[in-house]
N, C-alpha and C positions, 0 to 999 in steps of 0.2 A: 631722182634715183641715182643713187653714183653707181657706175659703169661698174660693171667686173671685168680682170684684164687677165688674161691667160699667165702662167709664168711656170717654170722648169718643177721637174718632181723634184721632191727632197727623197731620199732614198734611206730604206732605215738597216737595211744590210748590205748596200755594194759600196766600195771602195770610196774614196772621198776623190772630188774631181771638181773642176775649174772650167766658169765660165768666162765668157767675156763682161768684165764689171760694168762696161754699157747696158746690157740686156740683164745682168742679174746677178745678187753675190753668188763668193764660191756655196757649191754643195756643200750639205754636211750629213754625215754619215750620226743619226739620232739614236742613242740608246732610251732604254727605260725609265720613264723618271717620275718616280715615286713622292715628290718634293710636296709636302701641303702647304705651299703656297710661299710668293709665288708659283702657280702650277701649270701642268701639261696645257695647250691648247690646240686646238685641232691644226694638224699640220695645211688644210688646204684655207686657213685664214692664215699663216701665218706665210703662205705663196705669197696670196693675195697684196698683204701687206705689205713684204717684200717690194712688190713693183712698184707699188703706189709710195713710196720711200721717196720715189724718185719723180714720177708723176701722178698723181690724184688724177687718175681717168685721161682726157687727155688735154689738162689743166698746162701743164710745163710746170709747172709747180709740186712739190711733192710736200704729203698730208701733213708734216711736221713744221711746215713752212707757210701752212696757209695761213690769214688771218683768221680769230674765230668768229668776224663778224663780214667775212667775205664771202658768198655765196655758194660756192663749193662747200663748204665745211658748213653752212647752215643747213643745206642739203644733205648732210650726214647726219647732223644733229637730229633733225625731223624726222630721218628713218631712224634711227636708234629711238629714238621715241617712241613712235610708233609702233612697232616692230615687240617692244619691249610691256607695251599694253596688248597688242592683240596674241602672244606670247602668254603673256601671264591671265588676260582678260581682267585687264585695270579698267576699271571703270573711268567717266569723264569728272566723276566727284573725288576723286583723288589726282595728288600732282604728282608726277617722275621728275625726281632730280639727280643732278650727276653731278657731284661735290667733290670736295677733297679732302683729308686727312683721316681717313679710316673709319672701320668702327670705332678706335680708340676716339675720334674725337665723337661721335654718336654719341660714346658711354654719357661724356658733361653736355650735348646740345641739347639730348633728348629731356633731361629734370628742369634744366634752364629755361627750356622754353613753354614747358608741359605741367611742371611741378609746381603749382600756388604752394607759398606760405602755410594754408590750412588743409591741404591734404596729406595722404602720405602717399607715395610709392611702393608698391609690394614686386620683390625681387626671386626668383626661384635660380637655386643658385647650383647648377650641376660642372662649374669647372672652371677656372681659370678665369676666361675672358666674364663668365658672369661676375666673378667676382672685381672681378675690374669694374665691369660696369657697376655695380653697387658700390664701391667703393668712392664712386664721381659723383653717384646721386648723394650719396651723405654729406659731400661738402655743398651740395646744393638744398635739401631739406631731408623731412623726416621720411623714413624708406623702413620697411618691413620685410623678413626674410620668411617667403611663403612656406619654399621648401628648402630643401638640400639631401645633397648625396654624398657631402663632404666626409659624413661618418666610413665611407669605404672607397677613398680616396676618389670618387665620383663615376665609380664603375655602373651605374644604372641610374634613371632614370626615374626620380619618385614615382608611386603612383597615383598619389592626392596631394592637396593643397591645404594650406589654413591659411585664407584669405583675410587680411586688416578690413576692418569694419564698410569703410567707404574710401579706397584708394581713388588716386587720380588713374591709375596702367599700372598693367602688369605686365614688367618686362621679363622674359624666358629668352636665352640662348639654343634655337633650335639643332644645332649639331654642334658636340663638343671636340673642335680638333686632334687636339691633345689626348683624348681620355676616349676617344674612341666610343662616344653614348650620342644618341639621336632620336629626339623626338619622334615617336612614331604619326602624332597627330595632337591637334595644338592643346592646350590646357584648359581645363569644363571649368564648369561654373565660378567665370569671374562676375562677381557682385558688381551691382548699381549698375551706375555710368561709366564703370571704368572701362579701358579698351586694351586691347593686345596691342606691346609693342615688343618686336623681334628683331632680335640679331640672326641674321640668317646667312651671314656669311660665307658659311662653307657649304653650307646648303641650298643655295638659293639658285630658284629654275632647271633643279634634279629631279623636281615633281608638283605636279599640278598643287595649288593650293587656292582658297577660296577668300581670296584679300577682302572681303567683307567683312570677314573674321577681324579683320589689324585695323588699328588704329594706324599704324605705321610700322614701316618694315624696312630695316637697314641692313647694308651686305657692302663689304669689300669684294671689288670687283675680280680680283688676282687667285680666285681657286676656280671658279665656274664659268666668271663672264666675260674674264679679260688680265690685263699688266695690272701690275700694282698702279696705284696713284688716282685710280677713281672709286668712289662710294656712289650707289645706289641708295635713291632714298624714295619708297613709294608713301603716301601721309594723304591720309583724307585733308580736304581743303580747309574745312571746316575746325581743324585741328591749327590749320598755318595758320588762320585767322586768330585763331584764340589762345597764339602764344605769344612770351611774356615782349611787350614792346618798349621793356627799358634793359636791353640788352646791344653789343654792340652788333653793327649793322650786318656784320660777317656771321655773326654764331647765329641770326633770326632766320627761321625758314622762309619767314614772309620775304625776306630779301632774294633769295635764287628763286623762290617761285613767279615771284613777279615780272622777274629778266629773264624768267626761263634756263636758269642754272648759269647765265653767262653776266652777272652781275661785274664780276671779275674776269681774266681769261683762266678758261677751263682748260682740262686736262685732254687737249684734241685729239691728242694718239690715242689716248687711253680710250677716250670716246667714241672713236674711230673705230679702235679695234673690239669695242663691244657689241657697235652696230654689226660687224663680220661675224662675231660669233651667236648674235639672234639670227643673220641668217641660216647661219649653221643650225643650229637647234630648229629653225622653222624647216630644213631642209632634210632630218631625221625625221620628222615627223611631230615636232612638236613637244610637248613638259610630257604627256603621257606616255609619248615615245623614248623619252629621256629617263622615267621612271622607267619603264619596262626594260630597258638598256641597263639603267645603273641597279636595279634587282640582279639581274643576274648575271652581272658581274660579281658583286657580293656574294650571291650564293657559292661559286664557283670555291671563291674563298675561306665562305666562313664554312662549307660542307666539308673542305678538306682539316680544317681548324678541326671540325666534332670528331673529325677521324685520325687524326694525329696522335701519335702517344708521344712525340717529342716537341709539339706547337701549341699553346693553348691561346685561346680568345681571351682579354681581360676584361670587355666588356660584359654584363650579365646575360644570360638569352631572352630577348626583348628589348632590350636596347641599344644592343649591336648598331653601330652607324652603319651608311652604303656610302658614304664618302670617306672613311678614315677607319681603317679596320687594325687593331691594336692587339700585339700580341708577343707571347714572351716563352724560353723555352723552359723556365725556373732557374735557371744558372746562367749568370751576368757573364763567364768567358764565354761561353755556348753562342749567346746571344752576340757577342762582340764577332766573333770565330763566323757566325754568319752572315753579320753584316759588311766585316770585311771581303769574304768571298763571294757574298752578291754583288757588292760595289765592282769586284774584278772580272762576273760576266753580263755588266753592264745594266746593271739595277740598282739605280741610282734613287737615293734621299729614303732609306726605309730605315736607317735608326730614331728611334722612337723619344718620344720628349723626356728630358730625366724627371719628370714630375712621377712616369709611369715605365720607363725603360723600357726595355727589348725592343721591337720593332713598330712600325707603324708604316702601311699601304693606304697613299691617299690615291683614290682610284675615282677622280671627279668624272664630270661629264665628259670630258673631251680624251679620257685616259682611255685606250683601246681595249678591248674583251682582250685579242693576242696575248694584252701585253700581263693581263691577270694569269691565265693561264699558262703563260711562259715561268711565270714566280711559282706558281705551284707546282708545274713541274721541278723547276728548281728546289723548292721545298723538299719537294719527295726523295731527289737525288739527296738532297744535304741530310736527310735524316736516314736514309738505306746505309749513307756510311759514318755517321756520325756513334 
């Protein structure tokens, strides 16, 4: 177990102030930050981290300097593991890995090593990064578009599927950044043998889910679980084994499962600060605790949205994400005119992707209720004199 070390409050409204850089950086006086990602994380991992910069418990060595194959930082490894199974309640037939190069690199590992020759892939494609992702299966084989919400710039969330005869998986993007849509609950009736695989990026360990469902389940670590630079990869085993072995040894799952993610040197901060943030989530109470936290944070916002006459939702009702709430006031100087003057009382990263404009509130796990309810008042004041 690596030690926790006490270290200074950060303060998110008193004056900015100076420590001794022995004992700890300066303060910093934190605004609101709305950013989908990189995002918010909980300010008492981010103490945490701070001290151990400089020593990892009471190593003399601090976490970015250790080896990944020195005992210190194997002992972190093993709690972010674990931690990250008893968390989600992974089974021992599936393997947790901690990789590198995003979902983006997911999009080509996952047809590469999953996708025979004589199957097809089937893609449900509600926005952006899905279509990224289908876009890598095709230069890899043949791929099937189940659904799509492209017809309305991807504001909802189908409600049925046409499934290809006998796919190998069927991959769905569980929360759409961008477009502000979110699976309510995973996709029915996939045929045969094939299995769920999910990009679950922005929404991943916001709420309980039942990985019996996935064939395998991938997330950038940098909205819910931690810094950019690490990918989570949950995959029944049974899957590492039955993929493709004339691939190089980097892109094979069977290769980091076998080393235990450390085939290569990993991403140790990044892993580091994931293990900080399971214990956070286990110290709320757990994914059910985190779902009942990120519900009504959401509501907070999307109830002041049905009641607005100058704010509207662009997602449809039923699709609404609880991590990315998207919205606009019908008129592009409006919108500018607000995003400027939020940015100036410290509500930072809420202009919204130009795929869909005006604003967008990413409001992850670790994003404070305060600090929802600080926007919404704000809201209300910008539209009383607007």
């Amino acid at each position: 177990m690596v030690p926790r070390l006490r270290s200074p409050k950060i303060l998110r409204s008193s004056p900015s102030q100076t420590v001794s850089m022995k004992a700890a950086l300066a303060m910093t006086r934190r605004i609101w930050n709305f950013s989908a990602g990189p995002a918010v994380l909980p300010e008492t991992v981010l103490e945490e981290a701070r001290e151990n910069l400089l020593s990892l418990g009471n190593t003399g060595v601090g976490i970015c300097e250790h080896s990944h194959r020195g005992k210190p930082f194997m002992a972190v490894a093993a709690e972010a593991e674990a931690l990250c199974r008893e968390l989600a309640g992974i089974p021992d037939d599936y393997a947790v890995l901690f990789l590198q190069g995003g979902a983006s690199l997911q999009f080509s590992m996952v047809p590469m090593n999953l996708l025979p020759a004589d199957r097809t892939a089937d893609y449900l494609i509600t926005g952006m990064w899905a279509e990224k992702a289908l876009k890598e299966a095709k230069s890899v084989g043949k791929t099937h578009v189940a659904c799509t919400s492209k017809d309305a710039n991807f504001n909802y969330i189908p409600e049925s599927c046409s499934y290809s005869d006998n796919p190998a998986y069927v991959h769905f993007t569980s929360n759409n950044t961008i477009f502000g849509t979110q699976f309510q609950s995973e996709p029915v009736g996939i045929p045969g043998s094939a299995f769920l695989v999910c990009d679950a990026s922005s929404d991943i360990f916001s709420r309980p889910i039942d990985i019996r469902k996935y064939g395998l389940i991938y997330a950038g670590a940098q909205k819910n679980l931690g810094p950019s630079g690490v990918t989570l990869v949950i995959m029944r085993k049974d899957l590492v084994e039955a993929g493709n072995k004339n691939l190089a040894t980097m892109l094979q799952y069977r290769t980091h499962a076998e080393n235990e993610s450390m085939y290569n040197t990993p991403p140790t901060f990044g892993i580091y600060l994931m293990m900080l943030v399971f214990r956070w989530i286990k110290a709320q109470g757990g994914l059910a605790a985190m779902e009942t936290r990120n519900k009504a944070k959401a509501a907070v916002l999307y109830d002041y949205l049905k009641s607005s006459s100058l704010f509207k939702s662009t997602a449809k009702p039923g699709s609404g994400s609880q991590m990315n709430v998207t919205f606009v006031t019908g008129n592009e100087d409006k919108d500018n005119a607000f995003v400027k003057a939020a940015e100036a009382k410290g509500f930072s990263g809420l202009k919204g992707h130009r795929s869909v404009g005006g604003m967008r509130a990413s409001i992850y796990n670790a994003f404070p209720p305060e600090g929802v309810e600080a926007l919404v008042q704000f809201m209300k004041d910008f539209e009383a004199s607007a």
